[in-house]
N, C-alpha and C positions, 0 to 999 in steps of 0.2 A: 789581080789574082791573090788568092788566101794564101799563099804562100810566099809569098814576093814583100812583104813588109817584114822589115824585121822585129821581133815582138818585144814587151816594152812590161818591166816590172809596174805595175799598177800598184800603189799603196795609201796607204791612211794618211796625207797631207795634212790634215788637220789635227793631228795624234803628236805633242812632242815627241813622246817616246818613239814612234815610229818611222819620225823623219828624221830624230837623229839616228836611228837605226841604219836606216837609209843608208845615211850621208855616211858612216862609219865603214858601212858595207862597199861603196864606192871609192871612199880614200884608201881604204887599205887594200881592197882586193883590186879595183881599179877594173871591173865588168866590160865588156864591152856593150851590154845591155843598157840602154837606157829606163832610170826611175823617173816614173812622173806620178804625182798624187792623182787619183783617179778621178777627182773632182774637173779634168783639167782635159781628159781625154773624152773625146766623141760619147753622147749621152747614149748611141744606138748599140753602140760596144760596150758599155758598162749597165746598163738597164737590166739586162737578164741574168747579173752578175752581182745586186746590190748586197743579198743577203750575204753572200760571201764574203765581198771587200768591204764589209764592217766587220769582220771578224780578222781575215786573215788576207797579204798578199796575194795576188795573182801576177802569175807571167799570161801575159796576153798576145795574140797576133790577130789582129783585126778585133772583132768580137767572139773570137774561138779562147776559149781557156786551156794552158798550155800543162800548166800547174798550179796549186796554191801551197801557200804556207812553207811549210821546212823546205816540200819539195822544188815548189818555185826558187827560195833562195839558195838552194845549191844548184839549179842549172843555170841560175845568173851568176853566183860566183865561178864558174866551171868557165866562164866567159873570160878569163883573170889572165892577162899576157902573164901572171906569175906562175909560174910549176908547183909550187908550194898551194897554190889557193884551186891550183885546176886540181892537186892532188885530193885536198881536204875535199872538198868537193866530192868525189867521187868515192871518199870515205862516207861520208854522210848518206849518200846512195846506196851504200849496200846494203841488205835486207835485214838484217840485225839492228845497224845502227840508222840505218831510217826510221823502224818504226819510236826507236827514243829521240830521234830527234821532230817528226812530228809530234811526240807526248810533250815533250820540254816546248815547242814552240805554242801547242794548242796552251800550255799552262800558261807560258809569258803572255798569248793573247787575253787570255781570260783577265789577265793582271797586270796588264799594262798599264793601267791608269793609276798606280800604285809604282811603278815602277820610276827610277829619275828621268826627270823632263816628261814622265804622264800627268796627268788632270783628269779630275770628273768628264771632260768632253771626248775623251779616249774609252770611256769605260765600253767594254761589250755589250750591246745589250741581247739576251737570250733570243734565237731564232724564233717566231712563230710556229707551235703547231707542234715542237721538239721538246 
């Protein structure tokens, strides 16, 4: 059943900047959400999804996309046995400050590879077609 697994932050494994991101996001919010680098999840679930998870997170459930980017990681930190992180959270979701926290996230994506613990193997490279 599509509903029945519970879904699983998919990211840039091969990105320092993004898996220390990660692991920062995990230690301190502590998600009930499991991160796995996407390279690492079922190829049938991640194929129709590739131009995205070179840019940005997704929260995934099966091969369904739940969210990406700012918005994925505030319903995986929302996951946070802490009240402080289920709060921020749901800060980030509201309609004011989502839309700057997607602007700030598409910016760090773009510049990740510039960022500490990026590398040229992180950089973005531009969508086709866009």
């Amino acid at each position: 059943m599509p509903g029945s697994a519970p879904p699983v932050l998919a990211h840039d494994g091969d990105c320092g900047f993004c898996q220390t991101s990660v692991d920062r996001v995990r230690a301190l919010a502590a998600p009930a959400l499991d991160a796995v680098p996407w390279r690492f999840l079922p190829a049938e679930e991640t194929a129709p999804h590739l131009q995205r998870l070179a840019r940005e997170v997704l929260l995934l459930r099966g091969g369904t996309v739940l969210a990406g980017g700012a918005d994925a990681l505030a319903r995986t930190v929302a996951t946070s046995p802490s009240a402080a992180y289920r709060v921020l959270a749901a800060v980030v979701r509201l309609p004011g400050v989502r839309g700057g926290a997607r602007a700030v996230y598409r910016w760090v994506s773009r510049n990740r590879h510039r960022l500490p613990g990026g590398t040229p193997a992180c950089a973005v490279r531009p969508a086709s077609g866009t």
